[in-house]
C-alpha positions as CSV (number, residue, x, y, z in Angstrom):
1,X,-2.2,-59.9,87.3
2,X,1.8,-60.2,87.9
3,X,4.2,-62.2,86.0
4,X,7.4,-63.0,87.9
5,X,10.5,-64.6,86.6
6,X,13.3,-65.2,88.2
7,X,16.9,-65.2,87.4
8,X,20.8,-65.8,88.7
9,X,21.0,-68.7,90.0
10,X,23.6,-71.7,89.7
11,X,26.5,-73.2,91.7
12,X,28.9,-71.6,94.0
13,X,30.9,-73.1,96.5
14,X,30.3,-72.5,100.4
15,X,31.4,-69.5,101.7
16,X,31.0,-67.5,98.1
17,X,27.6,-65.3,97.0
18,X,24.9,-65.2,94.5
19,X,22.7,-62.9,93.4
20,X,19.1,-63.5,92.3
21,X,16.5,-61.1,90.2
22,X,13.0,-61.4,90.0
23,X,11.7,-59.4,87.4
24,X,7.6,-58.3,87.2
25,X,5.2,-57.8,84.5
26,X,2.5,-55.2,85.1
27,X,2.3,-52.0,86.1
28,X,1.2,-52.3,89.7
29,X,4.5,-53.8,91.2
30,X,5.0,-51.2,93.7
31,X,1.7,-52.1,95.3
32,X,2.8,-55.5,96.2
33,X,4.9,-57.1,99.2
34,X,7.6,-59.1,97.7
35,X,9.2,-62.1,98.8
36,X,11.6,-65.0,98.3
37,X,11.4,-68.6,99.7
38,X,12.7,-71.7,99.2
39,X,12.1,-75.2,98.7
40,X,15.5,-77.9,99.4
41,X,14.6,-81.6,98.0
42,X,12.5,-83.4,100.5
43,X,11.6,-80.3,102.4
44,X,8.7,-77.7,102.7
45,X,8.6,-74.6,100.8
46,X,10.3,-72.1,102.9
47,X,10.1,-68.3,104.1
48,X,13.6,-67.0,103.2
49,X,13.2,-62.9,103.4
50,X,10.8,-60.1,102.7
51,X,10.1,-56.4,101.6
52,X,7.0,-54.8,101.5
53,X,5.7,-52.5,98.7
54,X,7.7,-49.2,99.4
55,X,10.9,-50.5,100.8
56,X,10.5,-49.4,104.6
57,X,10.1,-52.8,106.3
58,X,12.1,-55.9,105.6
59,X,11.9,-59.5,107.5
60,X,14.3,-62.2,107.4
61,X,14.3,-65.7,108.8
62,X,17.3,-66.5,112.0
63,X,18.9,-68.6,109.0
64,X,20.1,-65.9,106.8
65,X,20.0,-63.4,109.1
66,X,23.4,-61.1,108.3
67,X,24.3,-63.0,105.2
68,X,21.3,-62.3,102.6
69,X,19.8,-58.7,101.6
70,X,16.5,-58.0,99.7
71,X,16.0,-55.2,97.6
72,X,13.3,-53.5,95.2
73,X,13.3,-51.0,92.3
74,X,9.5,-50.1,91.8
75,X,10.9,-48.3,88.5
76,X,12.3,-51.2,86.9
77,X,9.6,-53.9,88.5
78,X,12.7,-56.1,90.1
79,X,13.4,-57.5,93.6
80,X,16.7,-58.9,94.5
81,X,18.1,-61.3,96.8
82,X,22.2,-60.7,97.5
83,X,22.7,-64.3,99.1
84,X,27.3,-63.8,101.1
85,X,28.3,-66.6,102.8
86,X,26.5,-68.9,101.4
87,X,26.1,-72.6,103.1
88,X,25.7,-76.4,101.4
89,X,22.4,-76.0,103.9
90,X,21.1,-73.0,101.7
91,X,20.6,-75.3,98.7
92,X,17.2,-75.0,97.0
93,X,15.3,-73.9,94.5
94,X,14.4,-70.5,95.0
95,X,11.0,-68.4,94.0
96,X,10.2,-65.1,93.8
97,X,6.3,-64.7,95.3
98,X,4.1,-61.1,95.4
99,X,1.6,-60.5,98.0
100,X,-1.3,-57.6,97.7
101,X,-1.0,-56.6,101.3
102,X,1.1,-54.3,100.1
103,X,2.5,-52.9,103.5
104,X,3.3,-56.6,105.7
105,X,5.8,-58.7,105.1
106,X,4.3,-61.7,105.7
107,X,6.3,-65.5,106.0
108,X,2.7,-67.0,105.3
109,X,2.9,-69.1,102.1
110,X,-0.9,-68.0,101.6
111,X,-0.2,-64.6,101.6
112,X,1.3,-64.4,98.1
113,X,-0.5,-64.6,95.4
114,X,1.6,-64.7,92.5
115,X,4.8,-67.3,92.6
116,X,7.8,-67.0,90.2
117,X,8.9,-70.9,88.3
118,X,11.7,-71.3,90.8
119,X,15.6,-70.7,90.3
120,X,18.3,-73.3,91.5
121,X,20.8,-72.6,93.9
122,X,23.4,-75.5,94.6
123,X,26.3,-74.5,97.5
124,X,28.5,-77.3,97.4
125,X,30.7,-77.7,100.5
C-alpha cells in the first residue's frame, strides 16, 4: 500500500513556474512508476508526464513538452514536477498517481494504482 500526498501548488501568473511534491508512504516507492496528471474543470483527467521506478525513462505529453520536468528521490519517497512557462491552459488540479509496472511509463489512467488528493494549480493570463 502507498500513500501519496501532494504539495506546491497555487497561483502564478502565465509565463512564471511552480513546483509540485508528491511525497510516499511505504517502503516500496522505488518499485513503482510514478506519474502526474491532471484534471481542468469540465475536462477529463489527463496524462501530464512520467518516470518509471529507477529514473532511466521519462514520457511527457506534446503539451508540456520543454517546459515541465519530473523527478524522483527513491531515498526520500518524493517525485517532483518543475512546471516554467507556465500557460492559463495548464490550469488544473493536479495528482500525483503510482503504478506497479515498475519499469513503463504508462499515460493509461488504469495503470496506476494509487492516486494522490489532487493539488490546485491556477495560471492566470
Amino acid at each position: 500500500q502507498v500513500q501519496l500526498v501532494e504539495s506546491g501548488g497555487g497561483l502564478v501568473q502565465a509565463g512564471g513556474s511552480l513546483r509540485l511534491s508528491c511525497a510516499a508512504s511505504g517502503r516500496t516507492f522505488s518499485y513503482y512508476a510514478m506519474g502526474w496528471f491532471r484534471q481542468a474543470p469540465g475536462k477529463e483527467r489527463e496524462f501530464v508526464i512520467g518516470i518509471n521506478a529507477v529514473g532511466t525513462s521519462r514520457d511527457y505529453s506534446d503539451s508540456v513538452k520543454g517546459r515541465f520536468t519530473i523527478s524522483r528521490d527513491n531515498a526520500k519517497n518524493t517525485v517532483s514536477l518543475q512546471m516554467n512557462s507556465l500557460k492559463p491552459e495548464d490550469t488544473a488540479v493536479y495528482y500525483c498517481a503510482g503504478s506497479t509496472q515498475a519499469m513503463v511509463v504508462s499515460r493509461l489512467l488504469r495503470s496506476y494504482n494509487y492516486w494522490g488528493q489532487g493539488t490546485q494549480v491556477t495560471v492566470s493570463s
